[in-house]
C-alpha positions, 0 to 999 in steps of 0.5 A: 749335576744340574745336567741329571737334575734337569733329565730326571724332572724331563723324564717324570714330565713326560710320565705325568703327561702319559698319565694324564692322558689315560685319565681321559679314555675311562668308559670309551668304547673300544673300536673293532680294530682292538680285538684284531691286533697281535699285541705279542708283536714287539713293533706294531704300526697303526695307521689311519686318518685323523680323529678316527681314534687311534690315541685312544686305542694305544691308551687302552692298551696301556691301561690294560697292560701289565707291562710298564709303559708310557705314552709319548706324542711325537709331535710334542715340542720336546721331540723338536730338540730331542730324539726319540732314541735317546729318550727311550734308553733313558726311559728303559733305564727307569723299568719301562718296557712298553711305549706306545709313540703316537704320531710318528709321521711328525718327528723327522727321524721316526723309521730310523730311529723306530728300527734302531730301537726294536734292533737294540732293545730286543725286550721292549714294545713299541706300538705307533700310530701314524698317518695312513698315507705312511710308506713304511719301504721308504727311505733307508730304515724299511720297516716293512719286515719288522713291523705288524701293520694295522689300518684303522677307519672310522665307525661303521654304523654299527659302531656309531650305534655302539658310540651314541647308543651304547648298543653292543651289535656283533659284527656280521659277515657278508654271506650271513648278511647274503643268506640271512639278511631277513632274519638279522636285519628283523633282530636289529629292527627291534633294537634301533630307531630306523631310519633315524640312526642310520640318516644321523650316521650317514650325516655325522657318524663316522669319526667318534669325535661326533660325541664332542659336539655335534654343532662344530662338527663339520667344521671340524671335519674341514680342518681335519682334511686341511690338517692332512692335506698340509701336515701329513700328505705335504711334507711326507711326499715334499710337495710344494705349496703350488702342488698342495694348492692344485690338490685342493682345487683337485679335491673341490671339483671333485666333491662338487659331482661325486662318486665322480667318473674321471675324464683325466685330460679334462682335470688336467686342463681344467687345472692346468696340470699335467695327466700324470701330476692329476693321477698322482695326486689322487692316488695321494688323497686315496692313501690319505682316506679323503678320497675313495678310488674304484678301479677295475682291479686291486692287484699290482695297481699302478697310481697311473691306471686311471681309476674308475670312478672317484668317490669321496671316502665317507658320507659325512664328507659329501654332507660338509662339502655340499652346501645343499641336500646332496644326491641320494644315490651319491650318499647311497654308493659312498655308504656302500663302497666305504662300509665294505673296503675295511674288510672286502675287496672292492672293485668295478663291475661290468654289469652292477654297481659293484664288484665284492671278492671277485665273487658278488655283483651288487647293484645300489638303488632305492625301493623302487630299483629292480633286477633287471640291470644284473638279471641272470648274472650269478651271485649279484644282489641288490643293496637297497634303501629300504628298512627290510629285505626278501630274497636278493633285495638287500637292506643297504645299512645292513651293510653297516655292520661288518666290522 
């Protein structure tokens, strides 16, 4: 008897909770990624990195849904002591059939118990988040055949405009941008404070947390890369504390020179590190989205192949990890290769900067930058620093808004 009590008053804490929580999300814009998700499928996994918005989006899913749901966070002391699955079937019991399970890297038992459930409960949903460095193969519980797998990244600048400004821009496609970039970009000129906007986004705009508090803002960011570093990538690949603290060290020589052209035997010494270890642990920060790899190829790559060149993920990481005024071009390529990699592929280029799909070349300068580097190579394009373009000279934070 004590027992049912003490289940009944669980379960309506963790309700309460879940309504709680959708109390916070009214009038907060929704990020591209909403529209793009088949939310048909009975298993949908969301992945990316902290702060980038991904409790928010299950919570306007729950607030739009007619079917009954409730939200959990896996890494809720409750989830300590007891199992997901349990939980569920007690749940269910009640009429829920949508359950939307924030960070499930956290709780121990999550691919197992996440293919049990959509095994043996063939009526409900299940929509996770989780960290962007989750291997869904792995372990006994592959959930690659079951789950429909979403990557979520932080704001483009056109989203940062939608965030601060409340201005709703569609989202443009790489050959309007190519074949109309005048046009398009005159139209926006008209709607936003330039360069204003796009120095501020460069500077601070990529996580929607930004609208909390500008002045913490980079103090935050810290914590976020410490918080994936040592929550989410360490335990997930069982590194130990030494590894954890050669990433690091890794990742502060890096930031120090980026976009950063490895000399692998270098860093090994440097860090007194095997070659291998280094790959590894770069390849470690890439699927974490701290760091941002360019390599000659996207295809069938190993975490062996030394990569080309090593970006950090976005500008305002270069902003927080620099203790002066960081280098231009540096803040131009980051802007550049992050804007594009959510929606493109993104390799390097024998003769630009840049090589997109396979099919454009683009060069990344500032007003002064001209053709001859990428003269007579077909499809190649500069993407400059200017407020607006002619011909195959691009404005850059046009770039800003294909997604």
């Amino acid at each position: 008897m004590y027992y049912c009590f003490l289940r009944k008053a669980v379960m309506e804490y963790l309700i309460e909770k879940s309504d709680r929580k959708i109390q916070f999300i009214k009038g907060k814009p929704k990020r591209y990624l909403f529209d793009k998700i088949d939310w048909e499928q009975r298993l949908v996994l969301i992945l990316g990195y902290r702060g980038v918005g991904k409790t928010t989006l299950l919570l306007q899913y729950l607030s739009e849904s007619n079917k009954k749901g409730v939200y959990l966070s896996l890494d809720d002391f409750y989830f300590e002591t007891n199992r997901l699955i349990k939980t569920i079937d007690m749940l269910y019991q009640k009429g829920f059939r949508l359950f939307l399970l924030d960070e499930v890297h956290r709780y121990f038992y999550w691919s197992k118990d996440l293919k049990q459930l959509y095994d043996d409960y063939p009526d409900i949903q299940l929509v996770a988040t989780g960290s962007s460095i989750l291997d869904l193969s792995k372990g006994n519980a592959d959930l690659s055949r079951r789950a429909s797998v979403y990557h979520l990244h932080g704001l483009s600048f056109r989203e940062f405009l939608l965030f601060e400004k409340k201005l709703n821009i569609k989202p443009l496609l790489l050959d309007e941008i190519i074949q109309k970039h005048q046009v398009l970009g005159a139209d926006i000129l008209d709607l936003i404070h330039y360069p204003t906007d796009f120095d501020n986004y460069l500077k601070y705009g990529y996580f929607p947390f930004f609208a909390e508090a500008k002045s913490t803002y980079y103090q935050k960011l810290e914590e976020t890369i410490n918080l994936v570093i040592e929550t989410d990538v360490a335990p997930f690949e069982e590194l130990q504390h030494s590894t954890v603290r050669t990433m690091k060290k890794l990742l502060y020589v890096i930031s120090d020179s980026a976009p950063f052209t490895p000399n692998i035997n270098k860093l090994s010494e440097k860090l007194e590190t095997p070659r291998n270890t280094i790959l590894r642990l770069l390849d470690y920060l890439d699927q974490a989205q701290i760091l941002n790899l360019l390599r000659s190829d996207t295809k069938g790559i190993s975490y062996l192949q030394k990569p080309e060149k090593i970006f950090l993920n976005n500008t305002n990481f270069i902003y927080s990890f620099s203790p002066v005024q960081p280098n231009t071009g540096s803040i131009r390529e980051t802007f550049f290769f992050n804007q594009l990699s959510p929606v493109h592929s993104v390799t390097s280029s024998k003769y630009g900067d840049f090589m997109i799909d396979e099919s454009f070349v683009f060069e990344i300068g500032g007003p002064s930058k001209d053709m001859e580097q990428i003269r007579g190579i077909p499809n190649a394009y500069l993407a400059l620093d200017i407020q607006g373009g002619s011909g195959k000279r691009i404005a850059l934070w046009l770039f800003g808004f294909l997604y």
